[in-house]
C-alpha positions in Angstrom: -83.1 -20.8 50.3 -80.4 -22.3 48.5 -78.6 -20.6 45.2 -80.4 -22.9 42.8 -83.7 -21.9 44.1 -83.1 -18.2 43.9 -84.7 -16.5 41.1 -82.3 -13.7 40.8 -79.1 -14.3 38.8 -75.3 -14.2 40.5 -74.1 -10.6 40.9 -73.2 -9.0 37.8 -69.9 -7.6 37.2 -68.9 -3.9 35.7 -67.9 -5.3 32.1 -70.9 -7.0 32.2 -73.4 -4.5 33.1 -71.7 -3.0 29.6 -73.2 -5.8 28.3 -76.6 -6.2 29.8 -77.1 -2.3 29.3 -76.2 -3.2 25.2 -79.0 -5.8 25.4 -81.4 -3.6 27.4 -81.0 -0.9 25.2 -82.1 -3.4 21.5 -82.4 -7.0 21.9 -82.2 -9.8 20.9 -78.6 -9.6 19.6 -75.9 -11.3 18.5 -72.7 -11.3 20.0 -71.2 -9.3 17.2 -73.8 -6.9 17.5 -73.0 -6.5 21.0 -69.5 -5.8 20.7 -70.8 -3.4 17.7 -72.0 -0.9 20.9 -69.7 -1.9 23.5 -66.3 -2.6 22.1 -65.2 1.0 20.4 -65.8 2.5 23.8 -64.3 -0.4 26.4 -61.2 -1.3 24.1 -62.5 -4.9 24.2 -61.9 -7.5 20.9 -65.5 -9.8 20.1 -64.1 -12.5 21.7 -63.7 -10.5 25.3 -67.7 -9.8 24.3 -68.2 -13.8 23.6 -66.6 -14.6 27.3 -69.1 -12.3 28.9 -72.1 -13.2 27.1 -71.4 -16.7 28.2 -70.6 -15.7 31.8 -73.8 -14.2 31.7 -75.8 -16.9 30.0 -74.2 -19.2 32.9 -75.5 -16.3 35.4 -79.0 -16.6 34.0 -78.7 -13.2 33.5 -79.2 -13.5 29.7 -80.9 -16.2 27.2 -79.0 -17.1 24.3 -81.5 -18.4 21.3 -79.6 -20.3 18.3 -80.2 -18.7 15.1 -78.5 -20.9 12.6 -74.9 -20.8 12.9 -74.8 -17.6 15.8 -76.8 -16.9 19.0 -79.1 -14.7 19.0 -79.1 -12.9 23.1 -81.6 -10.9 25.0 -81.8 -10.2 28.9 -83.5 -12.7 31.1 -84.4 -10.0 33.7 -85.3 -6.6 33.5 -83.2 -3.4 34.1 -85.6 -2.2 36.6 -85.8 -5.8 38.5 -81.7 -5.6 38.1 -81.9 -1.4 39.4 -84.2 -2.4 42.3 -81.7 -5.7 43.3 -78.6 -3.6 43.1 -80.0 -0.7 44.9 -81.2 -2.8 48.1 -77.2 -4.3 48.2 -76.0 -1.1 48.4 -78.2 0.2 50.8 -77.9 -3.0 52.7 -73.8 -3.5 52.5 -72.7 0.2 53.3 -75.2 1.9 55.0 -77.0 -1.1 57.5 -80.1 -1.3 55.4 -80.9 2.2 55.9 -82.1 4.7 52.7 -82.0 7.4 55.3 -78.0 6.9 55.8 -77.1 6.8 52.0 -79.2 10.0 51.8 -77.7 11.6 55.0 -73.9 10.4 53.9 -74.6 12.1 50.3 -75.9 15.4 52.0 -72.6 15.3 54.1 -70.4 15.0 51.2 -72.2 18.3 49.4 -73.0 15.1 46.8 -76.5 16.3 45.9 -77.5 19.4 44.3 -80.4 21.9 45.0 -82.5 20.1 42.2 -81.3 16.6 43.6 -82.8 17.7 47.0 -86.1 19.1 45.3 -86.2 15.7 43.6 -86.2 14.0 46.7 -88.1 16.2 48.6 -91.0 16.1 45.2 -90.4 11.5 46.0 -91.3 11.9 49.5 -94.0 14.1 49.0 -95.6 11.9 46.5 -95.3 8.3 48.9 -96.4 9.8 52.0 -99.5 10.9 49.9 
């Protein structure tokens, strides 16, 4: 399968999950909107905001609508579709594709917490059933 015929979107970078969460959280926006959530927080001007909508718009990763004289943005894919992708990479790239080794690494580090484990423990439950 080549890129073009891929339905999911190029990997999406820190600053612009910022973004994508902004547009997950209310959409559709426009870009000044968008920096209206993000830019306080990041230290980033509306222009820095403009750059990464249209990195993403060139990702596929979000729709931009014309709405007069501005664009009006909204995600082209879901958070839980973008959750699910992201999640597999990880598990794929550092642990050889296995959940059980992220889960076993993160007990080793003393990274999860008693309710972490009874969350877990509640998940497994629940699928093997």
């Amino acid at each position: 399968m080549t890129e073009g015929e891929n339905s999911k979107p190029e990997r999406i970078s820190e600053a612009e999950h910022a973004v994508m969460e902004a547009l997950w959280e209310h959409s559709p926006l426009t870009a000044t909107e968008v920096c209206d959530r993000v830019c306080e927080t990041r230290g980033w001007s509306l222009a820095t905001v403009k750059t990464l909508l249209s990195r993403l718009v060139t990702k596929q990763a979000v729709a931009a609508q014309a709405d007069g004289r501005r664009f009006l943005y909204s995600p082209a894919m879901a958070r839980v579709d973008y959750v699910d992708g992201e999640s597999r990479r990880l598990v794929d790239r550092l642990f050889g594709g296995r959940p059980a080794t992220l889960f076993a690494h993160l007990a080793e580090q003393e990274a999860l917490s008693e309710r972490d484990i009874a969350e877990i423990e509640a998940l497994l439950k629940e699928i093997r059933s």
